[in-house]
C-alpha positions in Angstrom: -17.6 -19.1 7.6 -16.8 -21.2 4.5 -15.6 -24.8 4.8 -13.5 -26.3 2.1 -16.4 -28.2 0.7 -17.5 -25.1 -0.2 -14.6 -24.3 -2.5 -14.5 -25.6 -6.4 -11.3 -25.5 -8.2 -11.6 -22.9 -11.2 -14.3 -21.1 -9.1 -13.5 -17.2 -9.2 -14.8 -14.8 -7.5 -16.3 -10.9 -8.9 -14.0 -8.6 -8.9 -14.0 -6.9 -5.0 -12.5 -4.0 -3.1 -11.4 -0.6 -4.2 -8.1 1.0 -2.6 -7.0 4.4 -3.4 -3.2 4.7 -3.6 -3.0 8.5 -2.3 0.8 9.9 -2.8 0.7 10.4 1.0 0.6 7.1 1.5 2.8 5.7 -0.9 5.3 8.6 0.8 4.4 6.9 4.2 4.7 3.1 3.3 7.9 3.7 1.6 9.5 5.6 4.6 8.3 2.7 6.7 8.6 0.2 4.9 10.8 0.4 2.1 12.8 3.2 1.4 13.9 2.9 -2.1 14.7 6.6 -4.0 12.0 5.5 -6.7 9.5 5.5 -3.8 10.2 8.7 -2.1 11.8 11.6 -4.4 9.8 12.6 -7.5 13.8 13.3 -9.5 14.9 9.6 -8.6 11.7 8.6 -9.6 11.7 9.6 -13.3 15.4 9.1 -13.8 14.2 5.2 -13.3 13.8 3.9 -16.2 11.0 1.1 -15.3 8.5 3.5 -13.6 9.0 7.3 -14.5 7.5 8.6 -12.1 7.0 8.3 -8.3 5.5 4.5 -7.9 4.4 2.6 -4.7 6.6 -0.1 -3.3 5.4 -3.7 -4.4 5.0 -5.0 -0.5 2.3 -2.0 -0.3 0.4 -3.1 -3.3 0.5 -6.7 -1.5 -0.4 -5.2 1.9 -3.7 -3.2 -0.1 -4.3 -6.7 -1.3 -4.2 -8.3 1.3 -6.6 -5.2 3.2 -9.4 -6.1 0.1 -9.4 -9.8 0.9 -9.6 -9.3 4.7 -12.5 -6.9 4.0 -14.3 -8.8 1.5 -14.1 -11.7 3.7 -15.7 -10.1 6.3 -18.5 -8.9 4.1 -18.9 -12.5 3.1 -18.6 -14.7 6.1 -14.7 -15.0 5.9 -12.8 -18.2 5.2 -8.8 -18.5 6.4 -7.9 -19.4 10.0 -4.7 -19.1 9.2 -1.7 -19.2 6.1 0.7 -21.5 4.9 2.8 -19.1 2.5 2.7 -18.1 -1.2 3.6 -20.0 -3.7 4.5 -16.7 -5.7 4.1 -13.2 -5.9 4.3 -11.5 -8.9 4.4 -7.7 -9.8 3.3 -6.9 -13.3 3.2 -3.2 -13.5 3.9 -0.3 -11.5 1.3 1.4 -9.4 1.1 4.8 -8.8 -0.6 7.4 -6.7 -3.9 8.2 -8.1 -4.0 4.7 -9.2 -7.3 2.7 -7.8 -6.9 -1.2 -7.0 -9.7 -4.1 -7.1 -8.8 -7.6 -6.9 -10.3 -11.0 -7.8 -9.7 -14.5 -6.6 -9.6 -17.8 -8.6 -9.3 -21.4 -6.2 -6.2 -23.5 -7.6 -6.8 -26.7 -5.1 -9.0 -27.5 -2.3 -7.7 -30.5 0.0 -7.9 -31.7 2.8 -5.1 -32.2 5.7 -3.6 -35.8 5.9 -2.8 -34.9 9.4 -5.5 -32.9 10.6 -9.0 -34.1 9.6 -11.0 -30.8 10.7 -9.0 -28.2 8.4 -7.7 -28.1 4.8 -5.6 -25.8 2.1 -6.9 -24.1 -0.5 -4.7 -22.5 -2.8 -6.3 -19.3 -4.4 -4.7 -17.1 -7.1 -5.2 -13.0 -6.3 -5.3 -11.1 -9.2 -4.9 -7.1 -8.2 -6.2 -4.7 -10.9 -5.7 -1.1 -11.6 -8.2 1.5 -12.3 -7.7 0.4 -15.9 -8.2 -3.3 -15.3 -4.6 -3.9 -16.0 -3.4 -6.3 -13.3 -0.7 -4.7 -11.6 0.3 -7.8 -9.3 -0.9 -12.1 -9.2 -0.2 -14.0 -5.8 -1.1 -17.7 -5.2 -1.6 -18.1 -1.4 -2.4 -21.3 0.4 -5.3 -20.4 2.9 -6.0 -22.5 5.8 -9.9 -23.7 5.9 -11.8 -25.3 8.5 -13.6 -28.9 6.6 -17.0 -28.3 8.4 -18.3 -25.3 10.9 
């Protein structure tokens, strides 16, 4: 597991993950999670003028995100043990099905707790990418670390 010693502001990482956004799951997530016209019916869709055509829902390009990160972390020894918000979330162009998401991380800050000796906050940006390499949504988190394993 990384300890926040081990994170250097402006350090970035290669772009990871891949993410298929099928149409049945944008249909799904939407009918879950946020049920918007533009989200579920191809006519409401492309009478929108922003996306044209059926588009996922932001929170389900977030959640995809957020499904890269957990898995790359696990590939590479993970770092959070636990969140203390966003700072911002941002999304910069649609996505739509057929579209394919990576992702790639950048640390903003590393410090330690005033409070709490043994963990820290990192604040890492997210950038999520489209097939394209268009980015398609930013976040900056604020990760909880542990200082040493």
């Amino acid at each position: 597991m990384l300890t926040l010693d081990q994170y250097v502001v402006g350090q970035k990482t290669e772009r990871f993950g891949h993410y298929e956004m099928t149409r049945e799951d944008v249909l799904d997530f939407a009918r879950r999670f946020d049920p918007q016209p533009f989200h579920l019916h191809d006519e409401a869709a492309k009478a929108n003028p922003i996306f044209g055509k059926l588009s996922a829902s932001g929170w389900h390009t977030a959640s995809a995100t957020m499904r890269m990160i957990v898995d790359y972390d696990a590939k590479y020894g993970g770092h959070s043990i636990g969140g203390a918000g966003l700072d911002e979330l941002k999304w910069l162009r649609p996505v739509y099905p057929g579209d394919v998401l990576s992702a790639e991380n950048e640390v903003l800050e590393a410090r330690r707790s005033q409070s709490r000796p043994e963990i820290g906050t990192v604040k890492i940006r997210t950038t999520t990418f489209n097939q394209n390499g268009e980015p398609v949504m930013t976040m900056v988190a604020n990760i909880i670390v542990a200082t040493k394993a």
